[in-house]
N, C-alpha and C positions, 0 to 999 in steps of 0.2 A: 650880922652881929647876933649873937644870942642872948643879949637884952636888947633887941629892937621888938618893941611890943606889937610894931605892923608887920603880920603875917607875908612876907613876900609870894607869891605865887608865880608860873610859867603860864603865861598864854599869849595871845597868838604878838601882844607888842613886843614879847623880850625873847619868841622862844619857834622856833622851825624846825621839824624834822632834817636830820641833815640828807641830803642825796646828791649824786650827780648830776641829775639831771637841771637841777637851778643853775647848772656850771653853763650846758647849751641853752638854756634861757636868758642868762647874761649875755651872753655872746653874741644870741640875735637880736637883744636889745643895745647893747654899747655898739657892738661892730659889726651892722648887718652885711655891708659891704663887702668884709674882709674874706680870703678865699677859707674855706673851708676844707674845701674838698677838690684834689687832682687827680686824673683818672684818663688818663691816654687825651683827648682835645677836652674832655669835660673840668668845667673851671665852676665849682658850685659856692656859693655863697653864705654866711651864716645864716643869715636871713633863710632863704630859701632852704638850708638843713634843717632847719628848725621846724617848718612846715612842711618836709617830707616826714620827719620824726611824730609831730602831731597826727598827721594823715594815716601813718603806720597805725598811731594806737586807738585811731577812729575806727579803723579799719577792723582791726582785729579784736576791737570791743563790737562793734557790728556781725561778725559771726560768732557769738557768740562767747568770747574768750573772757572770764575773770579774772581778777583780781586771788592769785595764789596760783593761779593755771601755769604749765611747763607751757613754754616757744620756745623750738628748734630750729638750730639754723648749722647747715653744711655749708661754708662757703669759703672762697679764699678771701684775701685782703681786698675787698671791692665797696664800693659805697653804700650797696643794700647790706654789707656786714655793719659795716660803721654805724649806719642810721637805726640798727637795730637793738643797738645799743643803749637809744634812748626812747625808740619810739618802742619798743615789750615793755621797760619798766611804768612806759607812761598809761600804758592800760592796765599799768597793778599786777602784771604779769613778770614770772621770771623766766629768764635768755641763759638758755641751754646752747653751747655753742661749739660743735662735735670736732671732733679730731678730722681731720679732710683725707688722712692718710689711715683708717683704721678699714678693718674687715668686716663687710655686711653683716656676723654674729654679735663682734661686739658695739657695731651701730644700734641692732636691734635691741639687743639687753640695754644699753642706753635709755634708747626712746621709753622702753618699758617703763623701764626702772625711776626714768626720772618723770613718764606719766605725760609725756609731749601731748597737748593736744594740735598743733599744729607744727607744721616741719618747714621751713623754708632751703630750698636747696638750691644751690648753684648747676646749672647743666654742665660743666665738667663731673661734677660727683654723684649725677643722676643714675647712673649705674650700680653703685654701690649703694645709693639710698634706695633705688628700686626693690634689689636682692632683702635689703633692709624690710621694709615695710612689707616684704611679702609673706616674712615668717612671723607675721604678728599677728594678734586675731582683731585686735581692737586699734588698727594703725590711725597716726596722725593725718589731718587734712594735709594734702600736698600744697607747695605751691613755689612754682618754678624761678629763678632767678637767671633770665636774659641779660650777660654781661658782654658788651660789644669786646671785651677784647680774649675771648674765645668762640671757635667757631664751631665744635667739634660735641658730643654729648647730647642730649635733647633737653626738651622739657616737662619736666612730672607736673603731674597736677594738670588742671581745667581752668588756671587762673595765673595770670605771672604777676611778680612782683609790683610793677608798674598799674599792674588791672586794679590790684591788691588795694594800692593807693588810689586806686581812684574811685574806692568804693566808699570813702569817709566821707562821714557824712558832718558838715559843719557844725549841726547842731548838737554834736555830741562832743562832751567837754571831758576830757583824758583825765584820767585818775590821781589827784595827791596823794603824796606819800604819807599815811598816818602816823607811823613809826619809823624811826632809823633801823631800828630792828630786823624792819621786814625785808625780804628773800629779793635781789635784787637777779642775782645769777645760781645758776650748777653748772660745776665743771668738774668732769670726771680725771681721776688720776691716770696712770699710764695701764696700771695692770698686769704687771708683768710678771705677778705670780698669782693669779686669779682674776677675778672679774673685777674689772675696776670702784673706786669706791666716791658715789657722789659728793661734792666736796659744796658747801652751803655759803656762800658769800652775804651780808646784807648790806644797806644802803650804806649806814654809819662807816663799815668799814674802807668801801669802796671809793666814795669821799675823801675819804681823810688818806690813803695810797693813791688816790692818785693826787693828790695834795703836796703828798711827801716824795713822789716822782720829782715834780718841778721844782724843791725847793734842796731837796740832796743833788741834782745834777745842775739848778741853778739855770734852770729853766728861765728864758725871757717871754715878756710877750710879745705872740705872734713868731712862735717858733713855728720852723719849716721841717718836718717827722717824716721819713718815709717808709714805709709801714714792709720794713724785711723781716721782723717778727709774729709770728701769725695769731691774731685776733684771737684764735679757739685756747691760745694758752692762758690761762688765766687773764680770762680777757685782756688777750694783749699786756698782760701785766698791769693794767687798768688804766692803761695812755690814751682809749678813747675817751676818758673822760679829763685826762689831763689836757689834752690839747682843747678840750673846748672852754676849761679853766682859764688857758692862755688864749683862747681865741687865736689859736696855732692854726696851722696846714696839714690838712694831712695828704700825704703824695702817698698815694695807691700804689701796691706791686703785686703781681695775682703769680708771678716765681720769683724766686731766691735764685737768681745766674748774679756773677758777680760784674758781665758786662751790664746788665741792666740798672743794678743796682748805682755802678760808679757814673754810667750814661745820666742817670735822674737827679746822682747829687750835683752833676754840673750846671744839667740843664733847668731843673729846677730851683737851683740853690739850697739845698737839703742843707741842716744843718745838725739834725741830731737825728739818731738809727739805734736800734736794739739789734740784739742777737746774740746764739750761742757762741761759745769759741770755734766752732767750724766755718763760721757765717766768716767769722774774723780771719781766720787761716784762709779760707777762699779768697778774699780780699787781697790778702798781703801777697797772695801769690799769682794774682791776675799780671796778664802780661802787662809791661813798661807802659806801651801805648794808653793801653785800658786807665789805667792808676794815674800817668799824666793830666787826664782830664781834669781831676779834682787841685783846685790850685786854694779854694777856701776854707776857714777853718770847719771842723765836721768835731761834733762830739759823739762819742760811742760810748751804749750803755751795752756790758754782757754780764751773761747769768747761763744758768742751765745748767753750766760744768764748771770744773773749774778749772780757768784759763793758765795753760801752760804760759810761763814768764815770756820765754823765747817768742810766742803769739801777739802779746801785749807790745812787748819790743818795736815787734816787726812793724806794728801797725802804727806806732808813736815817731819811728820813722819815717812815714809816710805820711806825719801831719796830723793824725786824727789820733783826740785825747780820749784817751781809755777810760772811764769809770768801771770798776766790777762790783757788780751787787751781790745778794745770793737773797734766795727765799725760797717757798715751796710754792705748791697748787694750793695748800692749806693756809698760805698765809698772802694771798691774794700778789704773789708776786713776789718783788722785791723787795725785802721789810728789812734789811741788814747792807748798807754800803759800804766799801771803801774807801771812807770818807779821806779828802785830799788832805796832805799836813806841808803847811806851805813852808816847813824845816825841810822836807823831801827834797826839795830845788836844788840844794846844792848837792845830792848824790850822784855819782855816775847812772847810763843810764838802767844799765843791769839792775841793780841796787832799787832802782824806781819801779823798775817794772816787775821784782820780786815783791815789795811790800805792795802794790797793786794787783801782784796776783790774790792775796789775803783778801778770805769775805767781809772783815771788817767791826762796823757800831752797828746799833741799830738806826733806821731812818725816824727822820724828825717825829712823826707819827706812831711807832712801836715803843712801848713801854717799858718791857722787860724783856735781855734778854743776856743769857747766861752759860756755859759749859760746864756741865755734872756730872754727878755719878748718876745714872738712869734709877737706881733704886731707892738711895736716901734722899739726892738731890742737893747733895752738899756737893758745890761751889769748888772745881779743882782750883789750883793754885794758877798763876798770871805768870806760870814760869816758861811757856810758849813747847812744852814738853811733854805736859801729863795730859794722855787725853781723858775727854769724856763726850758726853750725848750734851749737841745741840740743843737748847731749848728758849724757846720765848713765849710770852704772853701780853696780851692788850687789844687794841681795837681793832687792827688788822690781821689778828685771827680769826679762823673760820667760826661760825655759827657753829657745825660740823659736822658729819656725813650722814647723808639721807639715809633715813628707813635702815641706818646701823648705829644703833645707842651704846651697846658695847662697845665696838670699836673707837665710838667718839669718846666712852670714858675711860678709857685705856690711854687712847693719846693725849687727854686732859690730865693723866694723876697727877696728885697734890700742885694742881692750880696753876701747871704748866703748861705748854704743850711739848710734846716730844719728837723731835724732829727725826729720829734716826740715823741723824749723822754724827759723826763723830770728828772733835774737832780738837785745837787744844786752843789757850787762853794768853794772849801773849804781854809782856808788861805795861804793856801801851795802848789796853784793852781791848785791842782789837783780836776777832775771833777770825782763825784758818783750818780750816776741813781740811781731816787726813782722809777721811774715806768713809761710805755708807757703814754702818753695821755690820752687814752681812758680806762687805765687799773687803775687808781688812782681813790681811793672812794671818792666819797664827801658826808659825812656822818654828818647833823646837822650844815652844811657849815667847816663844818671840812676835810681839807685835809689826809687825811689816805694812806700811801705808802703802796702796797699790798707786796712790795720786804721785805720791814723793818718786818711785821708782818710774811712774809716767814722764815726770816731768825731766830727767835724766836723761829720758830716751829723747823726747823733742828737742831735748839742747842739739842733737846731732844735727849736721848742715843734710843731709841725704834722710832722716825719717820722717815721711810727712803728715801721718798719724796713728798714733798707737792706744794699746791698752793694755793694763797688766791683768792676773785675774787671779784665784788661789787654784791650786791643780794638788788634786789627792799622792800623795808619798809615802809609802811604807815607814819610810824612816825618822822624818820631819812631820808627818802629818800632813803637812801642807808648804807646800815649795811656789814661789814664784813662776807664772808661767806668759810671756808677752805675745801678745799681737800687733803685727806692724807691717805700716804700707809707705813703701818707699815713694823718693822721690821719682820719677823719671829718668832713666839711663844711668841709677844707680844700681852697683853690682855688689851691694855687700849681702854679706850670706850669717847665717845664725852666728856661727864661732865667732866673727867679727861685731856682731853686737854684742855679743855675751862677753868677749872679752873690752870694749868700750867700758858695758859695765862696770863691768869688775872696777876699771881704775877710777871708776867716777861715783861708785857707791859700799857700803861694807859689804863685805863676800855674802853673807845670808841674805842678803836683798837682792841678789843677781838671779835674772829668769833662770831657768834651768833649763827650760824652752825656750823659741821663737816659732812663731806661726807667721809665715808670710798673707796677707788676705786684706780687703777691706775691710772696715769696722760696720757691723749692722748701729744701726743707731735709730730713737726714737724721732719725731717729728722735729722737737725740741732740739734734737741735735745730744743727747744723752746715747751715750755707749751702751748697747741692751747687754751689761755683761751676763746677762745668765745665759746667753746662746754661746756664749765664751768660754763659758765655764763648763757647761755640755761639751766643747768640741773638746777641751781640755784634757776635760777627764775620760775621753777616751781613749787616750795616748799615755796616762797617767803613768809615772817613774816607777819601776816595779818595789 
């Protein structure tokens, strides 16, 4: 009240730093019993995560490590990735968490750039971390990650993970968090037209997404997560911290095969999973036998791309309910759901799994978010037509990218962030991406969505993943050009896609090529179109 004459103040009885990590302190306090952690026979308890996580930041405040210091870690979905999640922040330390699929240069500019003083690596990816650390002059301490269910790689370093932990020393008591503020993780973008750009996460934001994970997909406690989305992406979209929110499970998967993946929801009863729409398209197309296993219900959370309708379909046939998110690396993940409208129920199922493909509201947690004009930032119309540039702003936005102040106030102007995508605004405020920026044709000054022309092509019963891309034209400027990978003992040939087209879209939106080929794609499962666009234009329409 602003006539209350006593001064209210914050301290320590009304007022806490927010972070994740009170989430695995909960955990080990209410349900120390409860599984935490699954991992080929290993069956790990809160309790005992809690006290590898401690031991982790005993450890690594023991050599040395502060409070602002970079830790690295190479590794797949395994439990020293999981436990590192809490136990770097717990020594004041930010969890630098690398691409597992990237080339020893851009390892190294990594390490540099984000100033690693230690590196933690998995022996499958000891080779590429080797090449790594060897072009640097001021490399991080090694230190190797022995995971029983590889056998193959070695181990870096003079210490392994498990040594690591057993060098904590009890008397040394883990770091509180003084700020929400402060730097919890970096996590680099993809890079695929330069060197990638570190992206600054803090406690407050990380909190509060993975907060809005459990409460947009309606998350219970003691959910059972089986971890096919991999940890180094924006940490895991920040479901290591959700699950310990819920005092959940998390069932470990160190590859993405789609026998594994259906083998773990049976046997271990999974009941919610992430992943790109290729994760999804693998699934729905695993043999009979494979997919019979699962007989319960399975929630599925995707992002990354946006999910062809016909993918969603497939997979809602098979029992498992769809949600689609959409977010960046900048915005800690999924900060925009498709949220359900329980009006949908009565649509056929086409009709369901069209407004399912749309990115959606924002999550319970994001503030503001909106479709503009990229330069005045006025607010297209709600007519599901007029595009503009994606944009949001609020607590799960990045801090913003390391050691580059321009770039961070570029993608900040006028108090937004700037997503780069471009999307339109539809009457029932949900927002749907036509296409990147730079990935939308402009053919004859005609706007051409390369998404919309994708999703055409995956209606076919025979194409089983494509991508469109812009290819240079003397006449058009810019002509549609597709790439596409058929099914198995399908025989159709360009002409016959092209003319498919034609009856299923306006004449100026139909490829003018086909490229027969697989789709290079990032870890993420994101279509690398500019390697697309290179093959393109070199066959380019005279």
């Amino acid at each position: 009240m602003d006539n209350d004459p006593i001064e209210l103040q914050a301290g320590p009885a009304n007022y806490e730093a927010l972070t994740p990590i009170s989430f695995l302190n909960r955990a080990a306090r209410v349900h120390p019993n409860k599984l935490a952690l699954i991992h080929g026979a290993l069956r790990q308890t809160w309790a005992t995560t809690q006290a590898r996580c401690v031991a982790l930041a005993q450890a690594l405040i023991g050599r040395g490590i502060q409070p602002g210091d970079t830790v690295a870690i190479m590794a797949p979905n395994v439990p020293a990735h999981y436990e590192a999640h809490f136990g770097v922040p717990m020594a004041g330390a930010i969890l630098n968490s690398i691409n597992t699929r990237l080339d020893a240069d851009t390892v190294a500019f990594i390490l540099r750039h984000g100033g690693a003083r230690l590196f933690l690596v998995d022996r499958e990816f000891a080779e590429v971390a080797a090449a790594a650390v060897s072009r640097m002059d001021d490399p991080p301490v090694l230190i190797g990650i022995d995971d029983a269910s590889f056998d193959g790689g070695w181990l870096l370093g003079d210490c392994s993970y498990e040594a690591l932990l057993a060098e904590a020393d009890p008397a040394c008591d883990w770091v509180r968090v003084a700020s929400e503020w402060d730097s919890i993780s970096l996590n680099y973008t993809s890079g695929t037209t330069g060197n990638p750009k570190g992206v600054v996460y803090h406690h407050r934001g990380a909190y509060l997404n993975a907060t809005a994970n459990a409460v947009s997909w309606g998350m219970g406690q003691h959910a059972r997560y089986l971890w096919t989305l991999p940890m180094f992406h924006c940490n895991g979209w920040c479901f290591p911290w959700t699950l310990a929110l819920l005092a959940g499970t998390n069932v470990c998967l160190r590859h993405v095969r789609a026998d594994d993946i259906l083998s773990l929801i049976s046997r271990e009863q999974v009941d919610h999973l992430c992943g790109a729409p290729i994760v999804l398209g693998m699934l729905a197309k695993a043999p009979e036998a494979q997919r019979a296993q699962v007989t319960h219900a399975v929630k599925v959370m995707t992002a990354g791309a946006p999910p062809p309708a016909s993918v969603i379909q497939a997979m809602e046939a098979m029992g498992f309910s769809v949600t689609h998110t959409y977010g960046l690396t900048e915005t800690y993940g999924p900060c925009v759901v498709c949220e359900w409208d329980s009006d949908w129920a009565a649509l056929e199922g086409a009709e369901q799994a069209r407004l399912k493909a749309r990115q959606g509201v924002p999550v319970p947690m994001q503030e503001g978010l909106m479709v503009a004009h990229p330069d005045t930032l006025e607010p297209v119309p709600m007519d599901g037509t007029t595009i503009g540039e994606i944009m949001m702003r609020g607590n799960v936005v990045m801090k913003g990218y390391l050691k580059n102040p321009t770039t961070t106030a570029e993608s900040f102007a006028g108090g937004w962030f700037h997503s780069g995508d471009l999307g339109v605004w539809h009457p029932d405020s949900y927002i749907e991406i036509k296409d990147r920026s730079k990935d939308i044709i402009i053919s004859g000054g005609e706007n051409i969505s390369s998404i919309e022309v994708e999703e055409v092509l995956f209606r076919h019963p025979e194409i089983k993943d494509a991508a469109v891309v812009a290819m240079a034209d003397s006449t058009w400027g810019e002509v549609p050009c597709a790439f596409v990978t058929l099914e198995q003992g399908s025989a159709l040939d360009a002409a016959a896609i092209i003319d498919y087209c034609r009856a299923n879209m306006a004449r100026f939106k139909v490829p003018k090529r086909v490229h027969f080929q697989s789709l290079p794609r990032t870890s993420t499962g994101k279509v690398q179109k500019f390697a697309l666009r290179d093959i393109a234009n070199q066959e380019s329409t005279p």
